[in-house]
Backbone as CSV, one residue per row, in Angstrom:
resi,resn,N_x,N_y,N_z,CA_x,CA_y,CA_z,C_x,C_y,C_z
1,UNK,-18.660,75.222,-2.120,-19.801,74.419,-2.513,-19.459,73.708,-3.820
2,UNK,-19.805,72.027,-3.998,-19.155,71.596,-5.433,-20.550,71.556,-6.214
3,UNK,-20.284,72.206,-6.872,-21.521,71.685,-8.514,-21.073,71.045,-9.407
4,UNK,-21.579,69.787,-9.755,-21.792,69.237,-10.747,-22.028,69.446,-12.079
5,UNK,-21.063,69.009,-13.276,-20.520,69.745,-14.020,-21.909,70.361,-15.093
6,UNK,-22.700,69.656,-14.707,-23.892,69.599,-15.575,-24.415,71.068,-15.209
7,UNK,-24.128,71.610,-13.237,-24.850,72.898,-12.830,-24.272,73.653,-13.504
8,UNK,-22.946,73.774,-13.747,-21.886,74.463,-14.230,-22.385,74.956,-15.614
9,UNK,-22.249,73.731,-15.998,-22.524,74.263,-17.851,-23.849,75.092,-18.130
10,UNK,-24.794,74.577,-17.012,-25.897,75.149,-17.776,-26.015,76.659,-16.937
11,UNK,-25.023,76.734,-15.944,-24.721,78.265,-14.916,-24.175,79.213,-16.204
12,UNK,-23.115,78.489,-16.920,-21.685,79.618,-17.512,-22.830,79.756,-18.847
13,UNK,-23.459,78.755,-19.442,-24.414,78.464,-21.319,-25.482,78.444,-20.874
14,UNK,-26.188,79.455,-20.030,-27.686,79.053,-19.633,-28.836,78.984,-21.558
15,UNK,-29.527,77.594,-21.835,-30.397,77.747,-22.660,-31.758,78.450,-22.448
16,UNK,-32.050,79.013,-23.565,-33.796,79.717,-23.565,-33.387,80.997,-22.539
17,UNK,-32.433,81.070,-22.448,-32.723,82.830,-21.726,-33.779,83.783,-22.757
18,UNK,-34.315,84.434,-22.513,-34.955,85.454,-22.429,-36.589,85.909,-22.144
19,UNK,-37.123,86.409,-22.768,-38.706,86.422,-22.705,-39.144,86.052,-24.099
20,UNK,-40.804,85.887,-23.773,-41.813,85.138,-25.149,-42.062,86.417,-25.627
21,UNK,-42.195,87.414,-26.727,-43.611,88.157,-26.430,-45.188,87.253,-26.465
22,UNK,-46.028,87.929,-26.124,-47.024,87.572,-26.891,-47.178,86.294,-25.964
23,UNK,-46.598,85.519,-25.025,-46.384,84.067,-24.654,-47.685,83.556,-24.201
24,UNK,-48.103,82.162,-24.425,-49.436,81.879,-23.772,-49.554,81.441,-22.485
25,UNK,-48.480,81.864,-21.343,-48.899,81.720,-20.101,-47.038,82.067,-19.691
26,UNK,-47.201,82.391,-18.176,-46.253,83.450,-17.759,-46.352,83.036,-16.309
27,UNK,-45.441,82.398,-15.664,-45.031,81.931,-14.347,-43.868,82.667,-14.195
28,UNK,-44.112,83.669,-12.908,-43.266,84.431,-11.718,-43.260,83.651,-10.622
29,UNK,-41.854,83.586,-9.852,-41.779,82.877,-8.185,-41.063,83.739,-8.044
30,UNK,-40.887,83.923,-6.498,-39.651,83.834,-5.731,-40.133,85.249,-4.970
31,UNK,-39.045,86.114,-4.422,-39.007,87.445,-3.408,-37.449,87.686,-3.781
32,UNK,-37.467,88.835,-3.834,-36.664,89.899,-4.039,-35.749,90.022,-2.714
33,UNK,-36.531,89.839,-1.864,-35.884,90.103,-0.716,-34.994,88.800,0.251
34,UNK,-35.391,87.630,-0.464,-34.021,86.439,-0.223,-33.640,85.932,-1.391
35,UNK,-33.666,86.970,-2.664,-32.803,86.904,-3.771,-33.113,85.983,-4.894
36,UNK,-33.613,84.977,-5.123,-34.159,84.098,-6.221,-35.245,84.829,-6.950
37,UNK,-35.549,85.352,-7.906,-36.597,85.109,-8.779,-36.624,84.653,-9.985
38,UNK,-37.513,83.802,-10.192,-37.395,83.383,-11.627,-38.753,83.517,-12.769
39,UNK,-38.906,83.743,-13.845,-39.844,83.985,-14.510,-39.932,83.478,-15.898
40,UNK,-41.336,82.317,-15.948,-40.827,81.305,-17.124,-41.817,81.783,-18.032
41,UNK,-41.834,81.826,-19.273,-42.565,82.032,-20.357,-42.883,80.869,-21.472
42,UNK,-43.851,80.200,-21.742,-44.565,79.347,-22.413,-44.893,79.702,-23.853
43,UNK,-44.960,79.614,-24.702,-45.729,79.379,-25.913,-46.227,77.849,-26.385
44,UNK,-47.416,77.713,-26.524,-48.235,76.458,-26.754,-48.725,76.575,-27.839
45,UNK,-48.743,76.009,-28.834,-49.465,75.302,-29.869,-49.835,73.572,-29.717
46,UNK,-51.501,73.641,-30.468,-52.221,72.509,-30.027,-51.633,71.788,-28.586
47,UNK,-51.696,72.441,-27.479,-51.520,71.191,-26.216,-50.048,71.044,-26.205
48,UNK,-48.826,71.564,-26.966,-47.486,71.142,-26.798,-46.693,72.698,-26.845
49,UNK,-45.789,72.691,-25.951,-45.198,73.671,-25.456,-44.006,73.965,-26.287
50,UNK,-44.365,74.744,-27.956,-43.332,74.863,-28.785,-42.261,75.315,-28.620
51,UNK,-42.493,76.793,-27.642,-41.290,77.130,-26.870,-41.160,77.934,-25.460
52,UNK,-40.066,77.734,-24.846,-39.920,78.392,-23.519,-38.790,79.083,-23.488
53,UNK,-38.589,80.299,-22.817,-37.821,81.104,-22.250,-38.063,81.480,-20.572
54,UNK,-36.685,81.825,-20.231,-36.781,82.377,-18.676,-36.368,83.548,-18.512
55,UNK,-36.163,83.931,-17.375,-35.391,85.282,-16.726,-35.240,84.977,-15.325
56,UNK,-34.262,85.129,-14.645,-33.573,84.467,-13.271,-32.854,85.590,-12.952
57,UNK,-33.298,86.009,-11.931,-32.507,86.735,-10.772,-31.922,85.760,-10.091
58,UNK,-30.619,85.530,-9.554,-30.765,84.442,-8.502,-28.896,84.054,-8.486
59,UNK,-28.834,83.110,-7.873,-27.624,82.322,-7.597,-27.182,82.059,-9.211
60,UNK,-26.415,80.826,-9.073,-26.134,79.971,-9.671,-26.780,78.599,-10.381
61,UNK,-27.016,77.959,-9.466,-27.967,77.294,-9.238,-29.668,77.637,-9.656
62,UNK,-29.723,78.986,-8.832,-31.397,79.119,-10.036,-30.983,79.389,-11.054
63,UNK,-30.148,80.123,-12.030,-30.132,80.157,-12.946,-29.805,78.693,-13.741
64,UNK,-28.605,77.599,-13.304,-28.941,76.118,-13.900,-30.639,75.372,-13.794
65,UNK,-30.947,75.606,-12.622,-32.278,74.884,-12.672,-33.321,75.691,-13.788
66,UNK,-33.333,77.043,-13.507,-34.341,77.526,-14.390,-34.190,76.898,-16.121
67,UNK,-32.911,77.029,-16.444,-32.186,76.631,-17.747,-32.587,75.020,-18.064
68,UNK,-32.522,74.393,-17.242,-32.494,72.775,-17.516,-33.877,72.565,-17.771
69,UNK,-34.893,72.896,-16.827,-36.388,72.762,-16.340,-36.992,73.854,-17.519
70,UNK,-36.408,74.463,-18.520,-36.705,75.020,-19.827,-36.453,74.139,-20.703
71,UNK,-35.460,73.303,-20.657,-34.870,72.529,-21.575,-35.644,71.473,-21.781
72,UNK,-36.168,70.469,-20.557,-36.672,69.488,-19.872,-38.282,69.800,-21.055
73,UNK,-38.845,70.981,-21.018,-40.706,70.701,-21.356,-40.860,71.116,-22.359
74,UNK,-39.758,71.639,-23.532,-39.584,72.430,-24.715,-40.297,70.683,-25.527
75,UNK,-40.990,71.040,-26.544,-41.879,69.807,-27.001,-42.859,69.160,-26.480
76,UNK,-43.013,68.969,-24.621,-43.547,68.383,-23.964,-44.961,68.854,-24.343
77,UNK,-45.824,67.880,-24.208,-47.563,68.416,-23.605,-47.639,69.184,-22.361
78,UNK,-48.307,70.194,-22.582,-49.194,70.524,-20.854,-48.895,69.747,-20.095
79,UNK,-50.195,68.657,-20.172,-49.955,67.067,-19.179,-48.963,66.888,-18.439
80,UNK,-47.779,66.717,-19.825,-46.450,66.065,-19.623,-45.300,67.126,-18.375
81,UNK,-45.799,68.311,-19.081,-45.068,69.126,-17.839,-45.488,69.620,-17.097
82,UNK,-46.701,69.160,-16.574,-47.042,69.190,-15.624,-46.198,68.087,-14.320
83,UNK,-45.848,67.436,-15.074,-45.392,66.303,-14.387,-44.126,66.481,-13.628
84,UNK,-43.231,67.432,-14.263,-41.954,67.696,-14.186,-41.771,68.135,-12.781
85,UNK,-41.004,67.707,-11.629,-40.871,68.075,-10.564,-39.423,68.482,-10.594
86,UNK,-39.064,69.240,-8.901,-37.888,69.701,-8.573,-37.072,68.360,-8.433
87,UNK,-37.206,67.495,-8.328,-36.791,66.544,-7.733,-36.508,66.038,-9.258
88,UNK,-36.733,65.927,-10.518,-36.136,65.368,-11.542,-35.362,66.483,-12.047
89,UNK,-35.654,67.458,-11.948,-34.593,69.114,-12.838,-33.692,68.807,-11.746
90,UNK,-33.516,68.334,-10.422,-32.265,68.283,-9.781,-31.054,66.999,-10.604
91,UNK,-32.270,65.841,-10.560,-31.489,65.065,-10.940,-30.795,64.783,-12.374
92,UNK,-31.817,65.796,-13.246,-31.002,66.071,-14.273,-29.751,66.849,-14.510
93,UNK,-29.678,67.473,-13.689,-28.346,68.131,-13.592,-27.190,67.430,-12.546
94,UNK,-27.663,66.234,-12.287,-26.422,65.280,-11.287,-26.335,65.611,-10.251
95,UNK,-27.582,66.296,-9.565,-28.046,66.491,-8.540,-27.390,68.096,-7.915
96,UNK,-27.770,68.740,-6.789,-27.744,69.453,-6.386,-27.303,69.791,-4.618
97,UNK,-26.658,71.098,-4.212,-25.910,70.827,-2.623,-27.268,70.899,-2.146
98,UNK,-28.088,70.269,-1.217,-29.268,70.221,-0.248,-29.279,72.450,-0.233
99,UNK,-28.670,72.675,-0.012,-28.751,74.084,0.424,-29.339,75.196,-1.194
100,UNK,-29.261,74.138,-1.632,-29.547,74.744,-3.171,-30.776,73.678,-3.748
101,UNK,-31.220,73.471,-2.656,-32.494,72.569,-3.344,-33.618,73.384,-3.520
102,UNK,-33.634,74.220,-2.986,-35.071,75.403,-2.918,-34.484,75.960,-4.357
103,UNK,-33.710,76.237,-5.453,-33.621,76.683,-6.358,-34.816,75.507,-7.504
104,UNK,-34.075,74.251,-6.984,-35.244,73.295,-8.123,-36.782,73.619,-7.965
105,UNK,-37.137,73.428,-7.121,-37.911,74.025,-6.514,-38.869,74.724,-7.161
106,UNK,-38.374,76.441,-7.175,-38.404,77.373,-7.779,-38.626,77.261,-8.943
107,UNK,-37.465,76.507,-10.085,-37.584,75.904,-11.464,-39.226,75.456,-11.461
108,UNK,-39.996,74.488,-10.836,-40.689,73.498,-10.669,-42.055,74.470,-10.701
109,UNK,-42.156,75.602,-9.710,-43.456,76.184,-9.427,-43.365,77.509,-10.430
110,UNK,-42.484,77.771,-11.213,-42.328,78.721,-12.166,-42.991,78.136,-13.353
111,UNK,-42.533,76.996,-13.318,-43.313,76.276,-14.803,-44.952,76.239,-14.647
112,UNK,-45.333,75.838,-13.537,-46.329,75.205,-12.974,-47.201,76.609,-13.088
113,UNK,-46.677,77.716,-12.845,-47.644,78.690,-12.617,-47.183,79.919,-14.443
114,UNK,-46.589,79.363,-15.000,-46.591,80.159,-16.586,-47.892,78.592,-16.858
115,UNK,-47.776,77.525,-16.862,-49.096,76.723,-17.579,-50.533,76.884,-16.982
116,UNK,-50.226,77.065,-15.209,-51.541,77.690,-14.861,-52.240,78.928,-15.375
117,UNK,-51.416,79.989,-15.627,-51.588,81.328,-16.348,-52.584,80.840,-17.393
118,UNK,-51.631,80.158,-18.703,-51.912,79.654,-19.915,-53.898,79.237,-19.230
119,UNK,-53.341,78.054,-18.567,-55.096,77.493,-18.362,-55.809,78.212,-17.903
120,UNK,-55.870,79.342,-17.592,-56.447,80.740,-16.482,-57.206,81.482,-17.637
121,UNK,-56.151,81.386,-19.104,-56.755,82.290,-19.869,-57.625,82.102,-20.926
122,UNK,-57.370,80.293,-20.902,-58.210,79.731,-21.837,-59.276,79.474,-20.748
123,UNK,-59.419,79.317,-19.847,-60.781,79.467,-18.654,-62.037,80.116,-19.070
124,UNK,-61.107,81.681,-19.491,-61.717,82.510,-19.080,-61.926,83.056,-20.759
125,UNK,-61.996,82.217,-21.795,-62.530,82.221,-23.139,-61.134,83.676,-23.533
126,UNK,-60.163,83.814,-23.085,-59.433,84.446,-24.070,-58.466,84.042,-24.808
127,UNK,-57.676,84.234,-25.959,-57.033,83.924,-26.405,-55.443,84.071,-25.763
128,UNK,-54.760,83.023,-25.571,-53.439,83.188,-24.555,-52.543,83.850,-25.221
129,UNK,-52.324,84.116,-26.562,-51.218,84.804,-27.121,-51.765,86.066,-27.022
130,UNK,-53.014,86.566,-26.902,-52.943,87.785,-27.424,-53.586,88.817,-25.855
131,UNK,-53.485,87.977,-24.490,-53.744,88.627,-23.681,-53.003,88.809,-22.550
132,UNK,-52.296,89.961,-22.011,-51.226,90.235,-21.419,-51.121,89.141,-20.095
133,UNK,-50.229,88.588,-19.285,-50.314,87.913,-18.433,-50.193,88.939,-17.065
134,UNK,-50.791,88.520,-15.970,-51.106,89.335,-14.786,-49.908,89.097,-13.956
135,UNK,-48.897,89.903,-13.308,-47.818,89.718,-12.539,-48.616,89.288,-11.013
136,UNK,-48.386,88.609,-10.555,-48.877,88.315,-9.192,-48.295,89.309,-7.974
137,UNK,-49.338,89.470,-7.596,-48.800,90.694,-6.391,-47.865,90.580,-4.998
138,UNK,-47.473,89.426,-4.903,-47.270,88.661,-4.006,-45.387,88.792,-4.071
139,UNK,-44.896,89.372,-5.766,-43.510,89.160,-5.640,-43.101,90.458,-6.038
140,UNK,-42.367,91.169,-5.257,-42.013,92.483,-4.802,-40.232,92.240,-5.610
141,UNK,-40.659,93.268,-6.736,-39.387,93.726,-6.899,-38.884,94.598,-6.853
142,UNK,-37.741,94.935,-6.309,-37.343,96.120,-5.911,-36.085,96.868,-6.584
């Protein structure tokens, strides 16, 4: 399979590895059981996403996409990354083999669901740093 040197670098130097504590919203994807998971962590001040970290079970490839699609909303608004699709974290990395497109993907609904968290908790009048985020029951790790 060829990756593009961009998958490469950010496969071998993944940026923002680790976890937030304390983070104001917390996006889990994937199953355990066809191997991808990824888990993005947010911190927001006023409306802009000061910083992000991940954690990636996965290929190669999820681990570049998760890395780039961290890289990609670090400064961004909410709004703004909201916007961010699989389809631009691919092309930021000089694209991707079709068979490794479900990794962008992944990148894409990880973000999407650490800012939904975030908006879940300001919903619901709590403060996002200081209230634990809920693991969704849906992703079985084993």
């Amino acid at each position: 399979m060829n990756y593009t040197e961009q998958v490469m670098d950010h496969f071998m130097n993944p940026r923002n590895v680790g976890e937030i504590e304390n983070a104001s919203g917390v996006g889990t994807v994937g199953n355990a059981k066809c191997g991808d998971i990824m888990k993005i962590y947010i911190k927001v001040e006023d409306n802009v996403i000061t910083d992000v970290k991940f954690k990636t079970f996965g290929c190669g490839a999820a681990i570049a996409t998760s890395s780039k699609a961290t890289e990609m909303v670090k400064g961004m608004t909410i709004d703004e990354a909201l916007t961010v699709t699989n389809k631009m974290v691919a092309e930021a990395l000089g694209g991707l083999p079709p068979v490794k497109i479900h990794c962008s993907v992944l990148a894409e609904e990880a973000l999407h669901a650490a800012i939904q968290d975030y908006k879940d908790k300001l919903a619901r009048g709590e403060d996002p740093d200081a209230t634990p985020s809920v693991e969704p029951e849906e992703i079985q790790y084993v």
